[in-house]
N, C-alpha and C positions, 0 to 999 in steps of 0.2 A: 520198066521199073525206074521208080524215081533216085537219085543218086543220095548217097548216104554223105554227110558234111559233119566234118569232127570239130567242134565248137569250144573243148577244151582238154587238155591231157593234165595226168599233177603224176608225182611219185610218192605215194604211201611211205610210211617210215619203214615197213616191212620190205620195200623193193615193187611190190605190186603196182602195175598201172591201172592208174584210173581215169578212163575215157569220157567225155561225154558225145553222143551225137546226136543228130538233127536227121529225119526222113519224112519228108515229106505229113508233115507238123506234127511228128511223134517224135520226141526224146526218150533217150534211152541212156544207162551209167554202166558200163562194162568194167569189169574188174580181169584183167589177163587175158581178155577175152570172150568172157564170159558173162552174159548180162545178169545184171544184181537187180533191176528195176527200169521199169517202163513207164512213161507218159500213159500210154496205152491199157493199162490194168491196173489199177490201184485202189480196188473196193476191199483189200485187207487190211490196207494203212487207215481207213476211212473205218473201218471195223472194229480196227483197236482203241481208237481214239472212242471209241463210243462205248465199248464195251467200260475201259474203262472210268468213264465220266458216270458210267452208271451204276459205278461201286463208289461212287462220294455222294457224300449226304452232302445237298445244297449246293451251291454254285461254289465251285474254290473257286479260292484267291489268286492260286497260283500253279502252274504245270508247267513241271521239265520236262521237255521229249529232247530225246539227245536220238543221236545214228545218224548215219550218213542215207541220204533222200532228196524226196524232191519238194517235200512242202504239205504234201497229203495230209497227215494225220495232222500239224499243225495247223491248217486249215482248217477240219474237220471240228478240232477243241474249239477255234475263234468262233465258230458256228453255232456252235453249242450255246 
């Protein structure tokens, strides 16, 4: 097994640690512990962003995505 490399730590205003790490070219955001999101699965970020762009009539102008992530659904809307 390839060794896991912690690439960055922060403290949430709640207290909560939030991790990021690196294994062998998957990242991953653990919060206490506990993973929030993966390099490795993210066809439901990629879902919503679709789902929806597909309740606006015509191309906006403009989209907020807020939450804490890796870039997925934002990608997803650039695409669109």
């Amino acid at each position: 097994m390839k060794p896991q490399h912690t690439l960055g730590r922060a403290t949430a205003p709640d207290g909560r640690e939030l991790v990021l790490y690196e294994r062998d070219g998957v990242y991953a955001i653990r919060v206490n512990g506990l993973e929030l999101m993966s390099s490795r699965a993210h066809g439901s970020e990629e879902e919503l962003a679709r789902l929806t762009l597909a309740r606006v009539q015509g191309v906006p102008r403009s989209v907020l995505i807020g939450g804490l992530g890796m870039g997925y659904t934002l990608r997803a809307v650039l695409d669109a």
